[in-house]
C-alpha positions as CSV (number, residue, x, y, z in Angstrom):
1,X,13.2,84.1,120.6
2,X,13.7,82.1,123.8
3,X,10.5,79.4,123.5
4,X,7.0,79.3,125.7
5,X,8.2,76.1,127.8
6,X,11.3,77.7,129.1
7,X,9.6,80.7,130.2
8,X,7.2,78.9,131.8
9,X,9.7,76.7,133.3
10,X,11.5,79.9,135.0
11,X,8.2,81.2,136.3
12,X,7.5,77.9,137.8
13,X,10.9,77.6,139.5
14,X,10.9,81.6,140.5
15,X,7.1,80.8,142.5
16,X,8.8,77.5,144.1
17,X,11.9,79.5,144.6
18,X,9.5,82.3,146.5
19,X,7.2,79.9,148.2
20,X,10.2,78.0,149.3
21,X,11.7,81.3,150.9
22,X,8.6,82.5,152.6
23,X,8.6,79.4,153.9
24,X,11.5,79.4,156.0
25,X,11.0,82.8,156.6
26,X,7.9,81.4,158.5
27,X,9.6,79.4,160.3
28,X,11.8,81.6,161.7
29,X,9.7,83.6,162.6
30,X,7.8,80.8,164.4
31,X,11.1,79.9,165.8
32,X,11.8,83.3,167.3
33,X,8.5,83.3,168.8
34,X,8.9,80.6,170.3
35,X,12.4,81.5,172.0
36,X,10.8,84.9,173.2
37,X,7.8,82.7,174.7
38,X,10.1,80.5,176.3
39,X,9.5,81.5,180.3
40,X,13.5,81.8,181.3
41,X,14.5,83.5,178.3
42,X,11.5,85.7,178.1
43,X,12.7,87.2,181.7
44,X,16.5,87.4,180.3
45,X,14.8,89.9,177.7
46,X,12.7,91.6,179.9
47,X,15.8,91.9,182.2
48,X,17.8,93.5,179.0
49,X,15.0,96.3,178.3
50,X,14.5,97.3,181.8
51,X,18.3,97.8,182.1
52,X,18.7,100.1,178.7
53,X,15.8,101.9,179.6
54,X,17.7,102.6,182.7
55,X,20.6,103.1,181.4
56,X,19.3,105.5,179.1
57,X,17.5,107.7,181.8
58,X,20.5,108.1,183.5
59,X,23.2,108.9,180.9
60,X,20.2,111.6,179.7
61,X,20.1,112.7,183.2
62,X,24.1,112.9,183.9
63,X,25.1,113.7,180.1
64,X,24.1,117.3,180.2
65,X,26.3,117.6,183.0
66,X,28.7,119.1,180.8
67,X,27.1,121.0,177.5
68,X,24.3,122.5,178.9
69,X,26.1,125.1,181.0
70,X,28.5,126.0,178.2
71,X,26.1,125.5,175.4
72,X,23.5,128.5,177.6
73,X,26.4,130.4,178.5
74,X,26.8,130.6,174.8
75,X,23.4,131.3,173.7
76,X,23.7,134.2,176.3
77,X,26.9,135.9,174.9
78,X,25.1,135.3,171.3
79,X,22.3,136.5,172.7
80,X,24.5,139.7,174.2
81,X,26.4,140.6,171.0
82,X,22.8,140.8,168.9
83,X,21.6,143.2,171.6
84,X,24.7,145.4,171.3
85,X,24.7,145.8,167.7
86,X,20.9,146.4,167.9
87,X,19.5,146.9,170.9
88,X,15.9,147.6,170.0
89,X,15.9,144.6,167.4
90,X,14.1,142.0,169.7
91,X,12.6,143.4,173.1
92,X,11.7,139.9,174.2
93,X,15.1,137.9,173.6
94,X,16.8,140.5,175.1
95,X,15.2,140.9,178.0
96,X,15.4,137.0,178.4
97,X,18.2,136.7,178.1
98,X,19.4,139.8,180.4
99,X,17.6,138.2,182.9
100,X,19.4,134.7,182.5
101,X,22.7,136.6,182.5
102,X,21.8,137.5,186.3
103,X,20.2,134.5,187.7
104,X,22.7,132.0,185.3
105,X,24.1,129.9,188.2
106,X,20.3,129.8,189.9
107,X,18.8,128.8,186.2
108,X,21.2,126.0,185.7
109,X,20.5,125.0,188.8
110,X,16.5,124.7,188.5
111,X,16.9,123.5,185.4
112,X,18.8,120.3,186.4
113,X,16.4,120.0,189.2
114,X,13.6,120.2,187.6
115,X,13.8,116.5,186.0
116,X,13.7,114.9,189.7
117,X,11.4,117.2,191.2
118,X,8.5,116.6,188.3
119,X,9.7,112.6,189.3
120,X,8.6,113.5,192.5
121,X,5.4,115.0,192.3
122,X,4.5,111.8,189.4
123,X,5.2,109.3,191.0
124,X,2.9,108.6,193.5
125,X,0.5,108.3,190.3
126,X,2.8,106.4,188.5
127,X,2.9,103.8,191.1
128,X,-1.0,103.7,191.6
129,X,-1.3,103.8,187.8
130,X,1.0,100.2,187.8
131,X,-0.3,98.4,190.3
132,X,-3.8,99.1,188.0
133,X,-2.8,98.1,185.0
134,X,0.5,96.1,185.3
135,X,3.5,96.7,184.4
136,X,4.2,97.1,180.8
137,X,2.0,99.6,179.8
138,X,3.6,102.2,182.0
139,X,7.3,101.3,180.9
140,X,6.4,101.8,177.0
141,X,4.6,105.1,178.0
142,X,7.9,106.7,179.8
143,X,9.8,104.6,176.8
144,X,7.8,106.9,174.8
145,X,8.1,110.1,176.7
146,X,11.7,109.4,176.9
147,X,12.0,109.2,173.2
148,X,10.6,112.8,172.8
149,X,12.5,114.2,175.7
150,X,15.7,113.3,174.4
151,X,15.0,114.7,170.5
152,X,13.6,117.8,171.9
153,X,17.4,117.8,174.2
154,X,18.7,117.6,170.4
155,X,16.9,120.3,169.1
156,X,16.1,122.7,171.3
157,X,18.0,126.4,171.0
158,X,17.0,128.0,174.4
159,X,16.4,127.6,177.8
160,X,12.5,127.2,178.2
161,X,12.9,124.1,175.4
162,X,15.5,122.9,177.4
163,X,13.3,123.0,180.4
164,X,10.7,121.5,179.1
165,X,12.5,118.5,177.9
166,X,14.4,118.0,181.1
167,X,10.7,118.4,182.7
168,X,9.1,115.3,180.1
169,X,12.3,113.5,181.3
170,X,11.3,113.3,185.2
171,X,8.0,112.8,183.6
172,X,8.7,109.5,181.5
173,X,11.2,108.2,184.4
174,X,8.7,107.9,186.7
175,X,7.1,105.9,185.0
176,X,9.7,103.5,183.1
177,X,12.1,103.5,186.0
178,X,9.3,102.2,188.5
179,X,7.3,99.7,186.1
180,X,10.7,98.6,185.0
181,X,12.0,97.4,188.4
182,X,8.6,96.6,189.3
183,X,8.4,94.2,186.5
184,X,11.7,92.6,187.6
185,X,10.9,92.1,191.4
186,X,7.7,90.6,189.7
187,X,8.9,88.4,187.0
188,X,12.1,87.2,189.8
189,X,10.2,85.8,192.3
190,X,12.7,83.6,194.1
191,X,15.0,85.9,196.1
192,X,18.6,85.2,195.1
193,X,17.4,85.6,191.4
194,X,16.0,88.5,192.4
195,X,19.2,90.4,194.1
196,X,21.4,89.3,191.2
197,X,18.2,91.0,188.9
198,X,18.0,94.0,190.5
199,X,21.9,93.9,191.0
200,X,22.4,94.3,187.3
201,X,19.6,96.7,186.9
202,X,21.5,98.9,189.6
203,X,25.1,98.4,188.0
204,X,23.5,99.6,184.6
205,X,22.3,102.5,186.5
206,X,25.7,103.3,187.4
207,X,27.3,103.0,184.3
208,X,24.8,105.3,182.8
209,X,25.2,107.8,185.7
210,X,29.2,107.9,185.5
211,X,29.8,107.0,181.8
212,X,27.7,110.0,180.6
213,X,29.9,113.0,181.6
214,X,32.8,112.0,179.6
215,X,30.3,110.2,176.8
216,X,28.7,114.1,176.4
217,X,32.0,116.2,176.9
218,X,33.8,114.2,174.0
219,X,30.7,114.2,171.2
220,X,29.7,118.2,172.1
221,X,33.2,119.2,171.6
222,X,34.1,117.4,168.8
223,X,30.3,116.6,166.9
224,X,28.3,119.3,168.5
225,X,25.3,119.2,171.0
226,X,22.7,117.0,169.2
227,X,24.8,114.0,168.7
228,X,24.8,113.0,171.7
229,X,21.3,113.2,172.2
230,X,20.2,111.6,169.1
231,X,22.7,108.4,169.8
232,X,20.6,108.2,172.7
233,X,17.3,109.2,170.9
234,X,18.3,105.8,168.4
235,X,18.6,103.6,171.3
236,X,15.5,104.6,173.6
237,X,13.1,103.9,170.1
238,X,15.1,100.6,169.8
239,X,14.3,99.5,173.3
240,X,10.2,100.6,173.1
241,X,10.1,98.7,169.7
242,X,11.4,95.6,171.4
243,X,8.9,96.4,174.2
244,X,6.3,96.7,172.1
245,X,7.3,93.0,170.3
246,X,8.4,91.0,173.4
247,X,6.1,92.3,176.0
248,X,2.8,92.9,174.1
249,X,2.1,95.6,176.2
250,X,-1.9,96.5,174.4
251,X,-2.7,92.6,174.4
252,X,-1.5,91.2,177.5
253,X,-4.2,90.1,180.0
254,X,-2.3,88.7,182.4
255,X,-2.9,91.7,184.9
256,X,-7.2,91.4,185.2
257,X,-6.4,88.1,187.5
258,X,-4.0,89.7,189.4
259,X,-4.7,91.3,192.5
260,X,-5.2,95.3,193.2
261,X,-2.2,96.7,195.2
262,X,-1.8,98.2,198.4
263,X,-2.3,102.0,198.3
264,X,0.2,103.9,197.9
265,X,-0.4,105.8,201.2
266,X,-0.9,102.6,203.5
267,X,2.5,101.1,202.2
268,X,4.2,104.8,203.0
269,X,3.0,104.6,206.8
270,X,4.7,101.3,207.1
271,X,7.3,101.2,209.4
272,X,9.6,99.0,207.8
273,X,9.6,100.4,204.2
274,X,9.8,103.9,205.9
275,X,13.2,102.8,207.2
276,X,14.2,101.4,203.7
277,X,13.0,104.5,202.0
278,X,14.6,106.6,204.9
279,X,18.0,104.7,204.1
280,X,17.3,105.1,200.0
281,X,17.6,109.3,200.8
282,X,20.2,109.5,203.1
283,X,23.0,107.6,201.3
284,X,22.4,109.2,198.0
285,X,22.9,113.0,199.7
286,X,26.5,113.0,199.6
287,X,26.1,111.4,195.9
288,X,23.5,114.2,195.0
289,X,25.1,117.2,196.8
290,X,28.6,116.7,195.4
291,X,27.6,116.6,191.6
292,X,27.0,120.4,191.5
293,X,29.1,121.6,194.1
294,X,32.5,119.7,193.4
295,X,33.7,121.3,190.0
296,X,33.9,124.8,191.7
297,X,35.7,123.0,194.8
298,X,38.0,121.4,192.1
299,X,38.8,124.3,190.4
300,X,39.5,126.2,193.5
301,X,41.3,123.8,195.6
302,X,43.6,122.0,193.2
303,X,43.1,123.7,189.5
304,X,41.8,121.1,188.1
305,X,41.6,121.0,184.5
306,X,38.5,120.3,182.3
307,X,38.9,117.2,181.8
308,X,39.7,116.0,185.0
309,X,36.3,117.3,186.5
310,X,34.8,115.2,184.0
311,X,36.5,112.6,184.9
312,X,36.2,112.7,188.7
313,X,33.4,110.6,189.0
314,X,34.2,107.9,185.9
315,X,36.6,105.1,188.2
316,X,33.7,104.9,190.7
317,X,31.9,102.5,188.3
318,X,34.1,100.0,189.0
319,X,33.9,99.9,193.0
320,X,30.1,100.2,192.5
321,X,30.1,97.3,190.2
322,X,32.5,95.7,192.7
323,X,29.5,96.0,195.8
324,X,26.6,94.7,194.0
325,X,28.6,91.7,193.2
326,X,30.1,90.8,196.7
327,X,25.9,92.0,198.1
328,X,24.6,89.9,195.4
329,X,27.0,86.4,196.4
330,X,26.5,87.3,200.2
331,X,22.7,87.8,200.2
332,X,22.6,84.2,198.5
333,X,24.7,82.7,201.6
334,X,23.5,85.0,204.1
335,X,20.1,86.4,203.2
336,X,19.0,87.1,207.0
337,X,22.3,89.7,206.8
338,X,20.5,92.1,203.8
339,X,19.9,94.7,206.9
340,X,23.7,94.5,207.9
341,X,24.8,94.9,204.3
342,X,22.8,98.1,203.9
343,X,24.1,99.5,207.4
344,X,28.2,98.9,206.3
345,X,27.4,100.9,203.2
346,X,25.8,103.8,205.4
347,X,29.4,103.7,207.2
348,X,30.9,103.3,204.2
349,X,29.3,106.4,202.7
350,X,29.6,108.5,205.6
351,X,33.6,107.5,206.1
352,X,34.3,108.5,202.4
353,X,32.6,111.4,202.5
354,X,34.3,112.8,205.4
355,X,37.5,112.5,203.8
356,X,36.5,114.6,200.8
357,X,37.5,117.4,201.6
358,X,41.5,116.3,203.0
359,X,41.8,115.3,199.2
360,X,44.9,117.9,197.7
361,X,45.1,116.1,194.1
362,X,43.2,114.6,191.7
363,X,44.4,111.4,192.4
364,X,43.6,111.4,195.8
365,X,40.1,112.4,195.3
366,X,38.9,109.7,193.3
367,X,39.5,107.1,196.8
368,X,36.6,108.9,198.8
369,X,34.1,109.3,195.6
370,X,34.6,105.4,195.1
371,X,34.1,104.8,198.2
372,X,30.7,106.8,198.1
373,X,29.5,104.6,195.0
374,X,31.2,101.4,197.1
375,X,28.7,101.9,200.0
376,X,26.3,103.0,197.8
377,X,26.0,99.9,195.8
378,X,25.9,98.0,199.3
379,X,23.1,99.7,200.3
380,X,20.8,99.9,196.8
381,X,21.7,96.4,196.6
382,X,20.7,94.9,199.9
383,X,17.5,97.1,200.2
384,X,15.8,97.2,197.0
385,X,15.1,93.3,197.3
386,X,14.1,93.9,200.6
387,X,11.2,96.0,199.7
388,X,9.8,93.3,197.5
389,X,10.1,91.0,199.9
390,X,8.4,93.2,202.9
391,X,5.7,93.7,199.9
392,X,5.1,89.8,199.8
393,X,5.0,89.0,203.6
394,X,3.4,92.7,204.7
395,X,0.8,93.4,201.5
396,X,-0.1,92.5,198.6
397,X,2.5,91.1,195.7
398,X,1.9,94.2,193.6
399,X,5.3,96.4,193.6
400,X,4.4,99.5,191.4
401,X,3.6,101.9,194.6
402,X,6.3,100.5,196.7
403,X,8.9,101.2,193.9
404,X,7.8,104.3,193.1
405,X,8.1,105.2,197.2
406,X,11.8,103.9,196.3
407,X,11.6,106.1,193.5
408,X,10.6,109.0,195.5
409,X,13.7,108.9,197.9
410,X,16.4,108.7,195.1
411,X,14.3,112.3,194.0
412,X,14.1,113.8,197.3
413,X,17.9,113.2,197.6
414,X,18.4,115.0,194.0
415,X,16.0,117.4,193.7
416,X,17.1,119.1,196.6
417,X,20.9,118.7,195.5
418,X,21.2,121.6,192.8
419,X,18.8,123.9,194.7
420,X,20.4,123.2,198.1
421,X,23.9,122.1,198.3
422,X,25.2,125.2,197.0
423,X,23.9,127.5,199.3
424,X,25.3,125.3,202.0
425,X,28.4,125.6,200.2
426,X,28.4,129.7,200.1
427,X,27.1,129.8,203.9
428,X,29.3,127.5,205.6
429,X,31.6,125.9,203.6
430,X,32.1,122.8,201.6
431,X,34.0,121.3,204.6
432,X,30.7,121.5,206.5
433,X,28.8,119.9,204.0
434,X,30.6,117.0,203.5
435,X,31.1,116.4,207.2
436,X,27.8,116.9,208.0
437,X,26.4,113.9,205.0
438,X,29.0,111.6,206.6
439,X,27.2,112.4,210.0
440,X,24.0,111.5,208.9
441,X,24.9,108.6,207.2
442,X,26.6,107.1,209.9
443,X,24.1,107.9,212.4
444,X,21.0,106.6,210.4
445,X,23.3,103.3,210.1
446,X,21.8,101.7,213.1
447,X,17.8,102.5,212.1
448,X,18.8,99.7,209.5
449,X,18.5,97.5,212.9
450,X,14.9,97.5,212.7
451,X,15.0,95.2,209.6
452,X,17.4,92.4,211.5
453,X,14.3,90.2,212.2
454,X,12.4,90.6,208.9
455,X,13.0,87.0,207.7
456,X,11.5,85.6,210.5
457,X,8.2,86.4,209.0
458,X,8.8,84.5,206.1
459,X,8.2,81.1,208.1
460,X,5.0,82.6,209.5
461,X,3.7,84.4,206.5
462,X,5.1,84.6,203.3
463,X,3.1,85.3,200.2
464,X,-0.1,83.2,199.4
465,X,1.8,80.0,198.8
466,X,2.6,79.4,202.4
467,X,-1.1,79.7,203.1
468,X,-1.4,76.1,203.4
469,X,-4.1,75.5,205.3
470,X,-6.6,76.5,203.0
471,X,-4.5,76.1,199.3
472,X,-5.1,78.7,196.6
473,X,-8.2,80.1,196.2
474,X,-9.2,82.1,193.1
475,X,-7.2,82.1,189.4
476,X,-4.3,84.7,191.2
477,X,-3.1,82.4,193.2
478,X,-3.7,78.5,191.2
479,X,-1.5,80.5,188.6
480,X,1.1,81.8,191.2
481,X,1.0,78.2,193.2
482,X,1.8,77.0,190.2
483,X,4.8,78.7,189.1
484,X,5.8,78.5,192.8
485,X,5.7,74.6,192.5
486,X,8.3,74.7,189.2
487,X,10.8,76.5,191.5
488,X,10.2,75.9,195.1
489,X,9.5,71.7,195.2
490,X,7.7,70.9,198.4
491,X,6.1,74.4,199.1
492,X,3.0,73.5,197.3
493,X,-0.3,71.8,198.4
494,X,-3.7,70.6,196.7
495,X,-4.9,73.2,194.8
496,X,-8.8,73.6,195.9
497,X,-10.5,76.5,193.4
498,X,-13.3,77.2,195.5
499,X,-14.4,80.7,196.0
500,X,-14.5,83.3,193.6
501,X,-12.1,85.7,192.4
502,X,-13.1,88.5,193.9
503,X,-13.8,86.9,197.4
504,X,-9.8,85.8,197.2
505,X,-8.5,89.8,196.0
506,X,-10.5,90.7,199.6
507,X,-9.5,88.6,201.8
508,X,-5.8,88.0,201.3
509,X,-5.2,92.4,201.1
510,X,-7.1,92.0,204.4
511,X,-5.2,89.8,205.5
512,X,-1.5,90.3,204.0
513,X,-2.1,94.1,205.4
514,X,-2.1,93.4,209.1
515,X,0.9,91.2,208.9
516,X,2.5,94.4,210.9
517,X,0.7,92.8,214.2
518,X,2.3,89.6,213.8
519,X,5.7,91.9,213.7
């Protein structure tokens, strides 16, 4: 028998041994907390969530590109071989499916429509709903939505659950896709940390786009259709769990002493953002008219194989990575140039798109698509800032609506692609259509001219710190004089808090909104 004492003893040294352990566990824990407090790394995380949730939006939206066309077409021949061998078995799948076997192309068209279209018709809500409640409520809401979307992908066996989760898709993108670039226009408030933010935001948005194809292809054929879906599944909960810890969506308070946004409506009639969003449609037509017209044009003109359609678009990431890099180190050199960098991507576009069609091989093809995604990145790149910035000096610093109005032209542009570019195709030719987006693009090039003197208002009125006359006047703007002071040395005056909150909201919308006469 082992005696009392030692017993004791072990006890004692097991508790000390526990204590000792929760201890440092503590203090880790304090530790991490502090590092996600920390201001500048705080933004670095916020940066990495807004880009996965990106990224996951758009490998969902571009990796069914190639396994939900063969996957229907083989629920339809299943769905044919039950009928034969008993035709009276099950009136309603039949008769679904009969009708899918004559409408096919049409259904798969609507069907990867539908996702931008619902985008569409949110997001003017979405964006109102931000600029309410800030930022990261919205993004752990379409985090959410996202989540179920991309199970209900995994699971579903026909083509109304495969609507519906393709519809919850457009749903939960219009709202993570706006708050999330939102969040980083608001969180980067000096502009060259802003380009290079938004730039890495748009390359992940790229990569998802290009990467998904052959990411789906490869797992359906070889794992089946929910594997794919359910990687992605793993990673969306991952990113709203870190949401929910670094962002404390449900317990910040930041947003009751910020100010209420410009309406949506008022910031749509603006003549400036109307050119940027104008800019935003046109140069992702060609982009959005190609996707689903291409593969036939492919197969027809050169034979292409399977896996080279799949491939088409993949090297285009590159050249796209390639223009928000060379957009991101000119705009910090040359940041009065953001409206010339937008306008050589138009030509850009508009030259590549022409030449689509001269393309005889594989080979020769991939050139012209990345030179598409070349101008594209010049033009996302130099014009996404720019909205921000027309927000600050036009409006009010609140960026949900005028996000979601850039939002809204990236859905226009690909709603209308599945629907539309194939009846082009079949009435006059895939020649046509290409020639005609390189006409457009090159001729809405020059509207970009409009923007040439927009940094001239910066000197004259810039956002509430160059108010200096008066200095800050309510809790909104002590708090963004401040942060202004840690960046911008020299910028700041005496901060008087007189007046009330309220009072301060009024007068500076009033006053922000009428910065078009001074234009």
């Amino acid at each position: 028998m082992e005696p009392e004492e030692t017993k004791e003893g072990r006890a004692t040294n097991l508790a000390q041994s526990a204590a000792s352990k929760l201890s440092q566990m503590s203090e880790r824990t304090q530790q991490l907390g502090n590092v996600i407090q920390d201001p500048v790394r705080q933004k670095r995380i916020i940066l990495v969530i807004v880009c996965t949730a990106l990224l996951l939006d758009n490998m969902l939206y571009m990796v069914i590109v190639p396994i939900i066309p063969d996957y229907l077409e083989g629920l339809q021949k299943a769905a044919d071989h039950a009928e034969a061998i008993a035709p009276h078995s099950n009136f309603t799948n039949s008769t679904m499916h009969t009708t899918a076997k004559g409408n096919f192309d049409l259904q798969i068209g609507v069907l990867f429509a539908s996702k931008a279209i619902l985008q569409l018709l949110v997001n003017p809500i979405s964006g109102t709903f931000i600029d309410r409640v800030g930022y990261e409520i919205p993004l752990f809401i379409g985090l959410n939505v996202m989540f179920l979307s991309t199970v209900t992908f995994a699971f579903a066996d026909n083509y109304a659950t495969l609507f519906l989760a393709r519809s919850m898709q457009g749903l939960g993108s219009a709202f993570a896709d706006t708050a999330g670039i939102a969040l980083i226009a608001d969180r980067y408030t000096v502009d060259t940390e802003r380009s290079k933010a938004l730039g890495i935001a748009l390359a992940f948005i790229s990569f998802g786009s290009l990467a998904a194809p052959p990411f789906g292809g490869v797992l359906y054929e070889f794992a089946g259709k929910r594997v794919p879906f359910l990687i992605l599944a793993c990673i969306c909960l991952t990113d709203g769990i870190l949401c929910l810890t670094v962002l404390k969506p449900f317990s910040n308070r930041e947003r009751e002493n910020m100010p209420v946004g410009t309406p949506i409506h008022k910031l749509m009639v603006d003549p400036y953002i109307a050119v940027v969003a104008g800019a935003l449609i046109v140069c992702n037509i060609p982009l959005a008219f190609l996707e689903p017209t291409i593969a036939n044009w492919m197969e027809e003109t050169m034979h292409s194989s399977q896996w080279e359609i799949g491939l088409a678009w993949f090297p285009a990431f590159f050249p796209h990575v390639l223009g928000v890099f060379l957009v991101v180190k000119l705009a910090a050199k040359y940041p009065h140039l953001q409206w010339f960098y937008g306008a050589i991507g138009m030509v850009f576009i508009g030259a590549s798109s022409c030449t689509v069609p001269a393309c005889k091989t594989f080979g020769q093809l991939m050139f012209p698509l990345c030179g598409i995604c070349f101008g594209i990145a010049f033009v996302d790149t130099a014009l996404l800032p720019t909205l921000a910035f027309l927000v600050d000096v036009r409006h009010v610093s609140v960026y949900g609506s005028v996000y979601a109005i850039a939002d809204i032209s990236y859905c226009v542009a690909y709603a209308l692609g599945p629907v539309v570019a194939g009846q082009i195709v079949h009435d006059l030719g895939f020649v046509q259509l290409n020639l005609g987006m390189g006409l457009i693009n090159v001729l809405y090039a020059p509207a970009l001219l409009l923007l040439k003197n927009v940094t001239q208002m910066k000197p004259s009125f810039s956002e509430r710190n160059m108010l200096l006359d008066d200095g800050p006047t309510g809790l909104y703007d002590t708090i963004k004089m401040e942060q202004r002071e840690k960046k911008k040395k020299g910028l700041c005056t005496t901060i008087d808090e007189a007046g009330t909150e309220t009072f301060a909201q009024r007068s500076y919308s009033e006053e922000e909104s009428s910065g078009g006469e001074y234009a």
